[in-house]
N, C-alpha and C positions, 0 to 999 in steps of 0.2 A: 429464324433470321429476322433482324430490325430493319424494316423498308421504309423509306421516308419518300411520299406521293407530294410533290410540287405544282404549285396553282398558281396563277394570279390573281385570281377570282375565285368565288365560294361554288361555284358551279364547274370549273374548269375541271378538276380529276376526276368526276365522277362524268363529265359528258366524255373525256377520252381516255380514261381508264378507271373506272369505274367497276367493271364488272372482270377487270383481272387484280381489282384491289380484293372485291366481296371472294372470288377465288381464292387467293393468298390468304387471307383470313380463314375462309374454312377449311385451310391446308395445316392454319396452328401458328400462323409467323403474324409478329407484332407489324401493322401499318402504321404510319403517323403521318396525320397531314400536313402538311406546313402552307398556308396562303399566304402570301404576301400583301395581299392590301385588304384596304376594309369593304371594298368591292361594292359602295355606293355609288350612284351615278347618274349625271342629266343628259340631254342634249343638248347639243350644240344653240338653243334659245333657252336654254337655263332650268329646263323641264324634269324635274326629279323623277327618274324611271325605278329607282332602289333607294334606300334610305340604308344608313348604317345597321341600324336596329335591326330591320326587316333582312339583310346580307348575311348578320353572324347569326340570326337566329334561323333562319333555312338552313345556314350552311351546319351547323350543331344539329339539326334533326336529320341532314342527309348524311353527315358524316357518325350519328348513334344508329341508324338506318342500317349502313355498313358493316357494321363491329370495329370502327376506326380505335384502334389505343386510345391515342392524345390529338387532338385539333389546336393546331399554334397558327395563330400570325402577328404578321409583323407591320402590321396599321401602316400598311405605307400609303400614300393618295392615289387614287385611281387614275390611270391614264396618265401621270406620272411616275413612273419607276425607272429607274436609271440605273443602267449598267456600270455599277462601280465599286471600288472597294469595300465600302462600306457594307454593300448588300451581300458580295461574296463572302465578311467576314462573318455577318450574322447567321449566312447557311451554314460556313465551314465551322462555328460553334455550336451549330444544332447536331448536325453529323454528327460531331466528334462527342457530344454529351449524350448523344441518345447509341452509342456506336452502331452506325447505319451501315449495311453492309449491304447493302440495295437503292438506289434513288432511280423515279422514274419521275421526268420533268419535263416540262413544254419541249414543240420544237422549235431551236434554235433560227430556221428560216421563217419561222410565222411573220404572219404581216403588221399582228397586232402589237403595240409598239411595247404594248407592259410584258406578252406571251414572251417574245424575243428575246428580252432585257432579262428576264430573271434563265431562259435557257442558258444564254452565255454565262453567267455569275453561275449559276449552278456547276457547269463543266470546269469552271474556275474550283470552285469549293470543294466539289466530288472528285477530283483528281486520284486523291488517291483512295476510291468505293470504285470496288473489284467489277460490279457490274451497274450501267446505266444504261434508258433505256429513253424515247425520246416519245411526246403522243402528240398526236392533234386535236384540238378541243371544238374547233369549229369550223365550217365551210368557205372560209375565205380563200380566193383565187392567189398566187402570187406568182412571180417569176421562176422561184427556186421547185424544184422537185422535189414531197417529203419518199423517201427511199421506204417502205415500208416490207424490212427483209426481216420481220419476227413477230412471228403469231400467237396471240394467246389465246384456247378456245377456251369462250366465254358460257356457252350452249346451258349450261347448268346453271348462271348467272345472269341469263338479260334481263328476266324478271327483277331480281333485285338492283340490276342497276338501275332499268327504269322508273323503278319506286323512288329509288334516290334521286334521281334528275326530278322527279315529279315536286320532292319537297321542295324546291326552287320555286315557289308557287306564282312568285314574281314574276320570274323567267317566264314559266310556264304558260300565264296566262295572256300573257304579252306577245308570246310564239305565238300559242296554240300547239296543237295537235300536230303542226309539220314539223315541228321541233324534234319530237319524238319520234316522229315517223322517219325523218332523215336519218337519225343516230341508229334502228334498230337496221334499216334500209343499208346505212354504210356498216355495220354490223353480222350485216348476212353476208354482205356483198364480199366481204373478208373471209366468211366462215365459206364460203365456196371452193376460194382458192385453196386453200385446205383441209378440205374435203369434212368443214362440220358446220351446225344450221348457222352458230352466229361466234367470231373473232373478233378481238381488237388486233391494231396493226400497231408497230412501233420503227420506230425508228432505232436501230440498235448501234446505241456506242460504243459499249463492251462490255464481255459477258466472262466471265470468269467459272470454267467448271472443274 
């Protein structure tokens, strides 16, 4: 099976699927990442937190870390991404050229305004991919409910997702250790409800068996 993993960010699929990507892999089926921006960024006083360089070069050692196929993006601006045809058409040409018969991609209520934006264009472009599947990548509060009605146990896998979140070393160092500790924490906290040590949860749009 060709699964095509969507991000906004160099960090985004491996901190909320990650370790059901490194599974799929050592089940035999082709991943492909696809990131949408070049995932550099300041604050709000102009303060450079990532550098280009430093974003694709993490993200290429987490995603050969993986066993990922191919890592694409598509250099959009960060914190800029816009929900619109343009960005729908360039998923629905990667689908269609890589024949993806899998996509698992942001959730569509995320609060983050890039996360959001490429969920929706995605359900645009995956319309007709039999099975999608929706993750959360980070701890942000919002109004909407992520429904988390499908579990992947990860249990044979935290280790290596956590190696991959590590090569974000940007990230990393800039968390710390709670960084880590939240993802294995919400991790467990998933593998409880179905009865193994560590899960991811998704959001399920549709599953075709």
């Amino acid at each position: 099976m060709n699964i095509l993993a969507i991000g906004a960010h160099y960090d985004d699929i491996e901190l909320g699927a990650g370790g059901t990507v490194a599974k799929f892999i050592a089940e035999g089926h082709s991943v492909y990442f696809l990131v949408v921006t070049k995932s550099n960024y300041s604050d709000y006083e102009g303060n450079i937190l990532r550098t280009e360089e430093q974003a694709l070069s993490e993200g290429r050692n987490a995603a050969t870390s993986l066993g990922v196929t191919e890592l694409i993006c598509l250099n959009y601006e960060t914190k800029k991404v816009k929900y619109d045809y343009l960005l729908i058409e360039k998923i629905n040409k990667i689908i269609d050229d890589l024949d993806i018969e899998m996509v698992i991609t942001h959730w569509d209520k995320d609060v983050h305004q890039d996360h959001s934006a490429i969920a929706r264009a995605t359900l645009n472009a995956a319309r007709h991919v039999p099975k999608i599947l929706m993750y959360q990548s980070n701890w942000y509060q919002t109004t909407s409910f992520f429904k988390g009605n499908f579990y992947s146990d990860i249990s044979d896998f935290i280790k290596v997702k956590i190696s991959a979140i590590k090569k974000h070393k940007v990230e990393y160092e800039r968390r710390g250790n709670s960084w880590i500790d939240f993802v294995k924490n919400q991790n467990h906290s998933c593998g409880i409800k179905i009865g193994v040590k560590y899960a991811e949860q998704f959001e399920l749009v549709k599953w075709k068996i």
